[in-house]
matplotlib code that plots the C-alpha trace (Angstrom):
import matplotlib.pyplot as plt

x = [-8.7, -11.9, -11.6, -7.8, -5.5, -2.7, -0.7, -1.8, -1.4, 2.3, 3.1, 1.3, 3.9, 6.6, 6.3, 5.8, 8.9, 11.3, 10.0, 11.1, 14.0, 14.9, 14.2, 16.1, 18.9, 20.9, 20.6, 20.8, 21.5, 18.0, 18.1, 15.8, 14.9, 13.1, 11.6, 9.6, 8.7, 7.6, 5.6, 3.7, 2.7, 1.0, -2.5, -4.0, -7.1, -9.7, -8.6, -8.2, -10.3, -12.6, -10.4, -7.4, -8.2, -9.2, -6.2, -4.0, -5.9, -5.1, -1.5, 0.2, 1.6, 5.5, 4.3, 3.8, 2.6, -0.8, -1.3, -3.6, -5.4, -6.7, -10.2, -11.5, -11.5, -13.4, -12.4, -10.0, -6.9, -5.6, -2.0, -0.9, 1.8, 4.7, 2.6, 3.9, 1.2, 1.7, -0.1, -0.3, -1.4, -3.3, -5.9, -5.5, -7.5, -8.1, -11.3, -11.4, -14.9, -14.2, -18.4, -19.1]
y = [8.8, 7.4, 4.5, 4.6, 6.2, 7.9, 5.8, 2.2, 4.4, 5.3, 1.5, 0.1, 2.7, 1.9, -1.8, -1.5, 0.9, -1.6, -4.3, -1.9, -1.0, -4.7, -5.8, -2.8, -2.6, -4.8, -2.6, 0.8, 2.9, 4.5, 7.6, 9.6, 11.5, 8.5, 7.4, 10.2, 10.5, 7.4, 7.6, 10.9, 7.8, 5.3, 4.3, 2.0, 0.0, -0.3, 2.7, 5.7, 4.2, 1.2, -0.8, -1.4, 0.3, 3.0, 3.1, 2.4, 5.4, 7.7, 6.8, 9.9, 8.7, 8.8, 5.5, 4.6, 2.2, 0.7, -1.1, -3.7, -4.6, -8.0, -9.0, -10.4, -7.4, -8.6, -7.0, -6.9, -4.3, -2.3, -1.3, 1.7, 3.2, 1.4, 0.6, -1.9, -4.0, -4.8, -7.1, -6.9, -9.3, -12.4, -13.3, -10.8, -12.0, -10.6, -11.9, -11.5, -10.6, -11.5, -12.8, -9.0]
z = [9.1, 10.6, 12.9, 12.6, 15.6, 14.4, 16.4, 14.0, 10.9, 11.7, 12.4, 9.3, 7.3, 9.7, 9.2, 5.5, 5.4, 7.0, 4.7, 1.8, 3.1, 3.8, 0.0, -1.7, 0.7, -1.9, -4.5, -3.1, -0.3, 1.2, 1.9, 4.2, 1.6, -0.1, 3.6, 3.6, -0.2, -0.4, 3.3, 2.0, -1.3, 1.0, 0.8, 3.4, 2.2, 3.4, 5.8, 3.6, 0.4, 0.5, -2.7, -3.9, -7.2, -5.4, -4.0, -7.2, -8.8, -5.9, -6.5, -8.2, -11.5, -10.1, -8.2, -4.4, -2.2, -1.5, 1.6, 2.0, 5.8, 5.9, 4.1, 0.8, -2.1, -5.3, -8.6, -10.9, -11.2, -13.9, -12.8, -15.0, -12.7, -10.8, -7.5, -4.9, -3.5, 0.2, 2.2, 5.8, 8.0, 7.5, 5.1, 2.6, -0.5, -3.7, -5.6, -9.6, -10.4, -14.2, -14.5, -13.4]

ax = plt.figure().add_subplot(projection="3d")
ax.plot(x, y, z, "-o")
ax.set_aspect("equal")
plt.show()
């Protein structure tokens, strides 16, 4: 990744893991199996792609996890695949550019 230490990539996943562990651990047991399938499905915008489209599309079609870095993103989404939208941080805006 350019402009991102391995070190802030692997807590980004790691805090975004323990959120998702935390909101399914009423439901079901998670495995570490699922821990690292689902860390190999995480996309970090603006970090690995530039929007959260991007991202979305990048996604394979089993689902995964788009994480989004603080910033405004203009543009609307089609979501097509079971994606979970993370924000992380503060001031994570999205923008509809519906007059585009």
């Amino acid at each position: 990744l350019e402009g991102c230490s391995a070190a802030h990539r692997g807590e980004v996943i790691g805090t975004l893991l323990r959120s998702f562990q935390q909101s399914i651990r009423h439901r079901r047991q998670f495995s570490s199996t699922m821990a690292k399938q689902l860390s190999a499905s995480v996309i970090i915008v603006p970090e690995d792609v530039p929007s959260i489209q991007q991202a979305i599309d990048a996604t394979p079609s089993t689902g995964g996890v788009v994480v989004v870095l603080a910033g405004a993103y203009y543009g609307s989404l089609i979501v097509d695949k079971p994606v979970a939208i993370e924000g992380v941080g503060h001031d994570v805006e999205i923008v509809a550019d519906d007059d585009k």
